[in-house]
C-alpha positions as a Markdown table, in Angstrom:
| # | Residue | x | y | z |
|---|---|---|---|---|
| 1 | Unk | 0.0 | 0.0 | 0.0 |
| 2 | Unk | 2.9 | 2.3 | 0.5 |
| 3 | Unk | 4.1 | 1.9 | -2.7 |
| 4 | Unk | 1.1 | 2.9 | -4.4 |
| 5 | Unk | 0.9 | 6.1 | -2.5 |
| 6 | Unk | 4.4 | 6.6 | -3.6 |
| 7 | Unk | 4.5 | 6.4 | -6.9 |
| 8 | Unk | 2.2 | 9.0 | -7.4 |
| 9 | Unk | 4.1 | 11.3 | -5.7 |
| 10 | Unk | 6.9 | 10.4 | -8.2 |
| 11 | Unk | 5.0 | 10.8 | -11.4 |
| 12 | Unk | 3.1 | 14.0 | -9.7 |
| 13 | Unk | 6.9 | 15.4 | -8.9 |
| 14 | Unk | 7.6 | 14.8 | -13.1 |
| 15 | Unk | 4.6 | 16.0 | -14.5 |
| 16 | Unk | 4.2 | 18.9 | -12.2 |
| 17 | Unk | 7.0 | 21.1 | -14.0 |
| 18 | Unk | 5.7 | 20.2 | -17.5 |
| 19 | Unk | 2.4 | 21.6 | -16.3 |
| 20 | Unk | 3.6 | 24.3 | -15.7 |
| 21 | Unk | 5.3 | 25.4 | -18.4 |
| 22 | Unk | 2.2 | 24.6 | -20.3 |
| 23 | Unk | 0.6 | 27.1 | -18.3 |
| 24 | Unk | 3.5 | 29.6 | -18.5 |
| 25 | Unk | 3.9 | 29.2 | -22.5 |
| 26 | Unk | -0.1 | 29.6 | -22.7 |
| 27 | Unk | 0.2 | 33.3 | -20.1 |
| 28 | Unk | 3.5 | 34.2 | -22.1 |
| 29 | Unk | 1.8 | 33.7 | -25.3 |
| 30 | Unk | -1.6 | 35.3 | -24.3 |
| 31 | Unk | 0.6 | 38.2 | -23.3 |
| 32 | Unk | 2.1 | 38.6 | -26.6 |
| 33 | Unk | -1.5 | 38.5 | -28.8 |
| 34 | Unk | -2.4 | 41.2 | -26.4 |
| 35 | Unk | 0.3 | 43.8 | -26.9 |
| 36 | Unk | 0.2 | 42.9 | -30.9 |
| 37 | Unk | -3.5 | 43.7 | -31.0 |
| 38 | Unk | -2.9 | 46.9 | -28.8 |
| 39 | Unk | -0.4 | 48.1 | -31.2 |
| 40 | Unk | -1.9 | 47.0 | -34.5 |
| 41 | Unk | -5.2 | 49.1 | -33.1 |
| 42 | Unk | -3.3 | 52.5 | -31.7 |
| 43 | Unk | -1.6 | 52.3 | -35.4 |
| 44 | Unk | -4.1 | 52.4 | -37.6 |
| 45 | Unk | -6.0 | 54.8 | -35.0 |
| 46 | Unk | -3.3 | 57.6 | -35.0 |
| 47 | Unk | -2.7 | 57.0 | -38.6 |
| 48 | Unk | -6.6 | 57.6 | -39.7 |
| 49 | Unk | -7.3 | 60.7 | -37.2 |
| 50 | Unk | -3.4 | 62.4 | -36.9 |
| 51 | Unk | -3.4 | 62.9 | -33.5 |
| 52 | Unk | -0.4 | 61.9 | -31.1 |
| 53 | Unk | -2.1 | 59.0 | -28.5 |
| 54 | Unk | -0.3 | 57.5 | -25.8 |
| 55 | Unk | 0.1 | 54.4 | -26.1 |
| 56 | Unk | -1.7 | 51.3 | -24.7 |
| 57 | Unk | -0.9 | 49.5 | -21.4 |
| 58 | Unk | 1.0 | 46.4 | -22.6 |
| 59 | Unk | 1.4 | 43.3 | -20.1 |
| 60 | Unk | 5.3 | 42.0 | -20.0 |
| 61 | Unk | 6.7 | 44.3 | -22.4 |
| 62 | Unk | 9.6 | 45.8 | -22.8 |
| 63 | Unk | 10.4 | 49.3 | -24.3 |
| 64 | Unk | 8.1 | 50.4 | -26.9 |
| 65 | Unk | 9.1 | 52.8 | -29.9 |
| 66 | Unk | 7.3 | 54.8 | -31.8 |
| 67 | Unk | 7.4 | 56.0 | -35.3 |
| 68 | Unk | 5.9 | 58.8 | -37.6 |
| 69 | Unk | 6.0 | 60.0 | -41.1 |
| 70 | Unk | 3.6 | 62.5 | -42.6 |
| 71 | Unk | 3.9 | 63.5 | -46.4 |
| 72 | Unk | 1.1 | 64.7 | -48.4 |
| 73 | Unk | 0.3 | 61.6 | -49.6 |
| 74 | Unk | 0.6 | 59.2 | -46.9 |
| 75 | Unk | 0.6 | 59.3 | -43.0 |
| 76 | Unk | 2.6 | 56.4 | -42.0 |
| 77 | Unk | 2.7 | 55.1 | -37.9 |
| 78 | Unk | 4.3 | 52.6 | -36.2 |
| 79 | Unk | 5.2 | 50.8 | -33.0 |
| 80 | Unk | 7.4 | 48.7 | -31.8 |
| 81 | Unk | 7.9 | 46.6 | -28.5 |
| 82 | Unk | 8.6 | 43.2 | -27.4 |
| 83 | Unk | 7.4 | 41.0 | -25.1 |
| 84 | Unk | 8.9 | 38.7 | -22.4 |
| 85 | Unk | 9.0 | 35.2 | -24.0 |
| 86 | Unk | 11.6 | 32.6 | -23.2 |
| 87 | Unk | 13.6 | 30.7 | -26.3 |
| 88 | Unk | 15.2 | 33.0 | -29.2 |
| 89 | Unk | 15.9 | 36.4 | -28.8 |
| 90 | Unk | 13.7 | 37.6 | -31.6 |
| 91 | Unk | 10.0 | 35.5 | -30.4 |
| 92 | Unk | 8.3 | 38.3 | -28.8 |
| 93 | Unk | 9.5 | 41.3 | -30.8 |
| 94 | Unk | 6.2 | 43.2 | -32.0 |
| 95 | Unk | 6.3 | 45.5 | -34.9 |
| 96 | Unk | 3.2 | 47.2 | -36.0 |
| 97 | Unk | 2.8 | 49.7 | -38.9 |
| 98 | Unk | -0.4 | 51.0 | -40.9 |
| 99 | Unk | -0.3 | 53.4 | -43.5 |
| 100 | Unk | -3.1 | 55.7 | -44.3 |
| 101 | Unk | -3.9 | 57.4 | -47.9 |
| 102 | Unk | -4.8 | 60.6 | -47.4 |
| 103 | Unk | -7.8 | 62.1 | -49.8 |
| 104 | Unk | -8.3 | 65.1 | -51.1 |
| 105 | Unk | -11.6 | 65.1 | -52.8 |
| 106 | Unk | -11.9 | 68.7 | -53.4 |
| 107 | Unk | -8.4 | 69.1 | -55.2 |
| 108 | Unk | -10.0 | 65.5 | -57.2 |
| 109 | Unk | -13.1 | 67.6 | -57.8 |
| 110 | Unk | -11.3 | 70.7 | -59.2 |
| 111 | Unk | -8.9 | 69.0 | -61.4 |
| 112 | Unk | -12.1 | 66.9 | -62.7 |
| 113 | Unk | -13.9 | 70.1 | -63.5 |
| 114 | Unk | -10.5 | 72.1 | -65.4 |
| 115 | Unk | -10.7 | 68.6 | -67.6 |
| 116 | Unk | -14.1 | 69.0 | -68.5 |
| 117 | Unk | -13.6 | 72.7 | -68.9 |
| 118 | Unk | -10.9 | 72.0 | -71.4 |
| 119 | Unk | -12.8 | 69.3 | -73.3 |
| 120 | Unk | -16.0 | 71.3 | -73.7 |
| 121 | Unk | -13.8 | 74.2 | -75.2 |
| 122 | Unk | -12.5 | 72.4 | -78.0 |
């Protein structure tokens, strides 16, 4: 009977620290979805409206950079960060950029009406 009681302390004491890096991998990695979807969605926010935000509250992160380019064209944002995950160096470093199209419609409408200003003169 002693035995029995035992063993299961032995296969307990080997399948406990596989449990928990189950566990671990699964917060680590939950961690990591979160700061990526935090970043992707302040990105394309600041990019659409132009306004400066601070930036989101990101769970095991380390520093975050930011980025900004604004042209006539385009206005380009991105973030950067990196969360804590054990193995490589380079398995929870998050970088986020959108890129927004700016439109003019009224220069569009303008140049539309000097075309058809030209063509009806001929």
């Amino acid at each position: 009977m002693l035995s029995a009681k035992g063993s299961f302390t032995v296969e307990l004491a080997l399948l406990m620290p596989v449990l928990f890096w189950v566990i671990m991998t699964c917060v680590c990695f939950g961690f990591h979805v979160h700061n990526r979807a935090c970043l992707r969605a302040r990105c394309a926010e600041q990019a659409v409206s132009g306004k400066q935000q601070e930036l989101p509250p990101l769970y095991g992160a380390g520093e975050t950079e930011r980025g900004w380019n604004d042209n006539n064209a385009f206005r380009t944002v991105s973030a950067s960060s990196s969360t804590f995950m054990y193995g490589s160096a380079d398995a929870g470093k998050i970088r986020e950029e959108c890129r927004y199209c700016k439109v003019k419609p009224v220069r569009f409408t303008r140049k539309a009406h000097a075309v058809i200003e030209l063509s009806e003169g001929e």
